[in-house]
N, C-alpha and C positions, 0 to 999 in steps of 0.2 A: 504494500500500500504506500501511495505517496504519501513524504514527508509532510504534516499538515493537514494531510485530510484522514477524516474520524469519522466511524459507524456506528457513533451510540446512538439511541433511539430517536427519533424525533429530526436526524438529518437528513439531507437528502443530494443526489449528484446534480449539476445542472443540465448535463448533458448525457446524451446518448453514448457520444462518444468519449468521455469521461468513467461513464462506466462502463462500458468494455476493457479500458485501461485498466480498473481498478479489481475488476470481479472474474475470475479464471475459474476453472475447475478444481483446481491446488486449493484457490483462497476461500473454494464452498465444499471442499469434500468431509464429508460427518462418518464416512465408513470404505469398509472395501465391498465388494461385491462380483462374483462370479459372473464373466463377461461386460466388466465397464470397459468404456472406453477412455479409461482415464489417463493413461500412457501413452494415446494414437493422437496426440491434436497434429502433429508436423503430416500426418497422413490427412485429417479431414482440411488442413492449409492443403495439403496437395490438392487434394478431389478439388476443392473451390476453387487453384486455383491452373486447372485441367480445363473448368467449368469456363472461366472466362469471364463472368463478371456477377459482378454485387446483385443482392436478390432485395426487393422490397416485397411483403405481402401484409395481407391484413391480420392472416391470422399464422400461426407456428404453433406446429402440434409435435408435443413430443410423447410418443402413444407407448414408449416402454420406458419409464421415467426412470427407472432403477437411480443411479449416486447422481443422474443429473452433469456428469461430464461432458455426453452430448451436444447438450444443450447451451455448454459455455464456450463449448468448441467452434459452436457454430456464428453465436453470438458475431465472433467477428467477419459475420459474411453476410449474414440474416437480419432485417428491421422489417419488425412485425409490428400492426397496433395491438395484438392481444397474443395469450401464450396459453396453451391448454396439455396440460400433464399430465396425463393419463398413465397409471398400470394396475394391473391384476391384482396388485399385493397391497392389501388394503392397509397393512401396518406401514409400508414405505408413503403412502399415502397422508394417511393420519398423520406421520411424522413432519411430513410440509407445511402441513393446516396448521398445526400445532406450532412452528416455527412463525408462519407468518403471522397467528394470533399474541403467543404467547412465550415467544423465547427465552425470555429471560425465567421463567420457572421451569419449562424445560430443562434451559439448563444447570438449574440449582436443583432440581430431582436426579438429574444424569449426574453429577457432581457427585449429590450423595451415595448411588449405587456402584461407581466407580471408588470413593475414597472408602467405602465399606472394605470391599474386594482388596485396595493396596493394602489396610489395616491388619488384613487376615494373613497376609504373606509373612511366613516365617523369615528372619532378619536372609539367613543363608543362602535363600530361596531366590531371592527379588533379580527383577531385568534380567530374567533368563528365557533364551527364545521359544526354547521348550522344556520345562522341568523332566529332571530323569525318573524313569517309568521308576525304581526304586523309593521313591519319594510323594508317588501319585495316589497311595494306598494310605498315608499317613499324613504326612507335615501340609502336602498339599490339595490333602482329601477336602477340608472345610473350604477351600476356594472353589472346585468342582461342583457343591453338596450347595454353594451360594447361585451359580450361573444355573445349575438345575431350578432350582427355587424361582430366579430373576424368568428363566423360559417359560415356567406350569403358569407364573402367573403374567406372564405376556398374552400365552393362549387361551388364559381366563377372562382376562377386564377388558370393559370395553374401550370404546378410542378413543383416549382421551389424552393428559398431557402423562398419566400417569403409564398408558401401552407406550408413548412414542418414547417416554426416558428409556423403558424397559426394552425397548426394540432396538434402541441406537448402545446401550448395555448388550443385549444379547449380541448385537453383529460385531461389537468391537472383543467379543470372548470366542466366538464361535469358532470354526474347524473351515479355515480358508478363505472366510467368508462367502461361503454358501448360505444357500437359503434354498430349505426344502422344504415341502410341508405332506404330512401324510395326509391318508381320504377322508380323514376329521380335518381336513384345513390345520391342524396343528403344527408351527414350526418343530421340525424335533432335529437340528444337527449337532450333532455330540461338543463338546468343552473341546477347548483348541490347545489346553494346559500351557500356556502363557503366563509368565510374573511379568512382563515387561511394561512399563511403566505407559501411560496415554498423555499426551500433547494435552490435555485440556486448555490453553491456549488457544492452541490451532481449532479445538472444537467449538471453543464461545467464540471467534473469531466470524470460522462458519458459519455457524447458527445466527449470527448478526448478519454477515452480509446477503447469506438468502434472504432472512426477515426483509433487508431492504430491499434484493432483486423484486420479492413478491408482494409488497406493498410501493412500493413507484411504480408499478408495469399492472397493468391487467392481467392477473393470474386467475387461471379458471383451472381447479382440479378433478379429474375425474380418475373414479374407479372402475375402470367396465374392460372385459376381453374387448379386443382390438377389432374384430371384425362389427362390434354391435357399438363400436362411439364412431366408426367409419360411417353409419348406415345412418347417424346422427345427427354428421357435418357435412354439409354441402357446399360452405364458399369456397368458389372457384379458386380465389385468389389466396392459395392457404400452401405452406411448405411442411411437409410430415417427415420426420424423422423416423424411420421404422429398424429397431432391432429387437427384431422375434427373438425367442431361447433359438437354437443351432440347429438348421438343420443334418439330419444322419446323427442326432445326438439324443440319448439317454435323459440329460439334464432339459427339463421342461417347467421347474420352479413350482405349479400350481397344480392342483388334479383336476382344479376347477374353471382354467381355461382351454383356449382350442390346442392340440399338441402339433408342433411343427417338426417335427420327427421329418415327415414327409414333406420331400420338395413340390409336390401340385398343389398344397397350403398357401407358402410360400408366395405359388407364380397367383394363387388366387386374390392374396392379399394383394398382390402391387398392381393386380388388374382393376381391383375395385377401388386403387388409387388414383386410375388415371382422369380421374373428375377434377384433380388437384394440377395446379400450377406446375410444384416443383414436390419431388418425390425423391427423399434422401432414402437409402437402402446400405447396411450393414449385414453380412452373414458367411456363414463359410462358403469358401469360394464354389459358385457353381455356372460353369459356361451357359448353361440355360437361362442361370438367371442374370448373370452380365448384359446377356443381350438385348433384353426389356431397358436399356438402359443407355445413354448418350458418355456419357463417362464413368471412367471407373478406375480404382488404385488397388494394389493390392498389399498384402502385408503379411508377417507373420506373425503370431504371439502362442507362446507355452499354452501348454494344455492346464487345467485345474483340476484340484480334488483326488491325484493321485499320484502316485511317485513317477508315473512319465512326465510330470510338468514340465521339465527341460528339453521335449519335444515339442518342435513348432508346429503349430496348424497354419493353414492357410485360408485365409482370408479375402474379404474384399471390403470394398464402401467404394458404392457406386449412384450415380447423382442422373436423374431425369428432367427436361421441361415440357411440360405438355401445351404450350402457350403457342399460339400458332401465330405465324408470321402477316402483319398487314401492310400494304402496301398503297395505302391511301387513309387520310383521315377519316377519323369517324361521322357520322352524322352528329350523334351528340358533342362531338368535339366541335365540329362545323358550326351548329346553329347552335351551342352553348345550351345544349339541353339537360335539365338535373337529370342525374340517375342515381337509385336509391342508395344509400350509405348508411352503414351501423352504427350506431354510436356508442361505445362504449363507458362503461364507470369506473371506476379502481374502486374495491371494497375497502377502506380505512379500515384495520380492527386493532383494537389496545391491548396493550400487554399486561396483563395482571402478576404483580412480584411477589414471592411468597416467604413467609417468615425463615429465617434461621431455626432447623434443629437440628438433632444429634440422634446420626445413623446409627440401626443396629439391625432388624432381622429386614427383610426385603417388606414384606407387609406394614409396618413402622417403618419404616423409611417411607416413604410412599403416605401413608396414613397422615404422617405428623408433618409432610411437608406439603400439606391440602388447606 
């Protein structure tokens, strides 16, 4: 962040381009997560600029929101007057609302279910990347026996500020940062056995600057499978970002949406996008699906969630425009004829701060910081 400029509550950028300067993916990331594209921006700078030039539209839909890297990636190519977030995963969901409503006791619940966790680590234990399996039955059993307790009651309470602490808790503990859920919709990925100490810095930092991304900008959040918020939006003039789970892959994240296992999902999904202007596309690389497409990069990155990670997959991010070319002015250009326009509101909402107390079981914690 530049020297002089501040994101406590109540400020705001002047500019557009001010804050793309000031707002990345780095200065909004709150966790890790299984297929971000949080290490690819110098690729989606390729794709844009393969594409050739600057995109204005009305609306930017990023229909698989996971950590939100995407979306900062693109920032520096895309001005939209509105932004619609969509994913399946109602806890990644909540945890934005929650951000844009109420950051600041977000973060002072998240504070307390983290500083519980460091308190418990035995002195000989701490900032170790993976505690030894010797030590996992005893000294650092009660760290385990906490992240199990923080998950059962993630998948119990409703969405409120007290699931988003517990969810931005569970995925900073969890096994790779995965995120699975069985056919109760219940996260269940195992403890990742980690002492290593968390940035909270970096995390109140983030949780500040999305607050601001999503109170200066029209944010509209949605929670719906991808094909049924498509069948929703119809302005033409709208850029979708689309990264499904992989296809030919196992990892599918929800039981409860559509599975992209198979490539004819895939081509179905980018068919039923081409209503849209500009149609961004991410997934493992498929000549089938390049071709639907005007540009395209490719790339590698590790595989996740098992000991081949240091094998590279192969990838793409590929960029379409559906905007047909005119070759004479319009009528309503011509004779200066209105045509209809949306107009949008920003929802102001305030942040409510919550008392100081003093963490101890996961339910008390939570309870006394209400």
């Amino acid at each position: 962040m530049k020297k002089g400029t501040h994101m406590n509550r109540g400020t705001t950028m002047d500019t557009t381009a001010t804050l793309r300067n000031e707002l990345s993916a780095l200065t909004t990331k709150l966790f890790s997560y299984a297929g971000s594209k949080m290490k690819f921006k110098k690729d989606f700078d390729r794709l844009h600029q393969e594409f050739g030039k600057s995109i204005k539209v009305k609306t930017y839909v990023e229909a698989f929101a996971g950590t939100l890297a995407s979306l900062f990636h693109n920032l520096a190519h895309v001005e939209a007057k509105r932004y619609i977030i969509n994913d399946t995963n109602k806890r990644i969901i909540n945890l934005y609302q929650q951000i844009q409503a109420n950051p600041q006791e977000l973060f002072e619940k998240f504070a307390l279910l983290e500083n519980e966790f460091q308190r418990i680590i035995p002195e000989d234990l701490r900032n170790q990347r993976y505690v030894k399996e010797e030590f996992r039955d005893n000294l650092f059993k009660a760290n385990q026996d906490f992240y199990l307790e923080a998950r059962a009651y993630l998948n119990q309470c409703p969405l409120d500020t007290n699931n988003a602490a517990l969810f931005l808790f569970v995925m900073h503990h969890n096994f790779n940062g995965l995120y699975h859920e069985n056919k109760k919709g219940d996260l269940n990925v195992s403890f990742n056995w980690s002492s290593e100490m968390i940035n909270m810095d970096a995390i109140r930092r983030s949780i500040f600057n999305l607050h601001h991304f999503f109170t200066t900008h029209v944010v509209i959040f949605e929670n719906k499978d991808v094909f049924e918020l498509i069948n929703t939006l119809d302005e033409k003039e709208t850029f979708i970002y689309l990264d499904p789970p992989y296809s030919n892959s196992n990892i599918q994240y929800s039981s409860k949406a559509h599975s992209f296992n198979e490539v004819q999902t895939h081509l179905e999904l980018i068919a039923l996008c081409q209503k849209y202007d500009y149609v961004m596309y991410s997934n493992n690389y498929e000549m089938i699906l390049e071709k639907e497409f005007q540009a395209c990069v490719e790339f590698q990155r590790g595989n996740f969630g098992t000991k081949k990670s240091q094998k590279p997959t192969h990838e793409m991010l590929a960029l379409v425009c559906h905007i047909k070319t005119s070759y004479y002015t319009s009528i309503p250009a011509l004779l200066g004829i209105a045509t209809q326009e949306t107009l949008y509101m920003a929802n102001n909402l305030s942040m409510t701060p919550v008392e100081d107390t003093k963490p101890c079981s996961v339910v008390a914690l939570l309870n006394n910081a209400a």
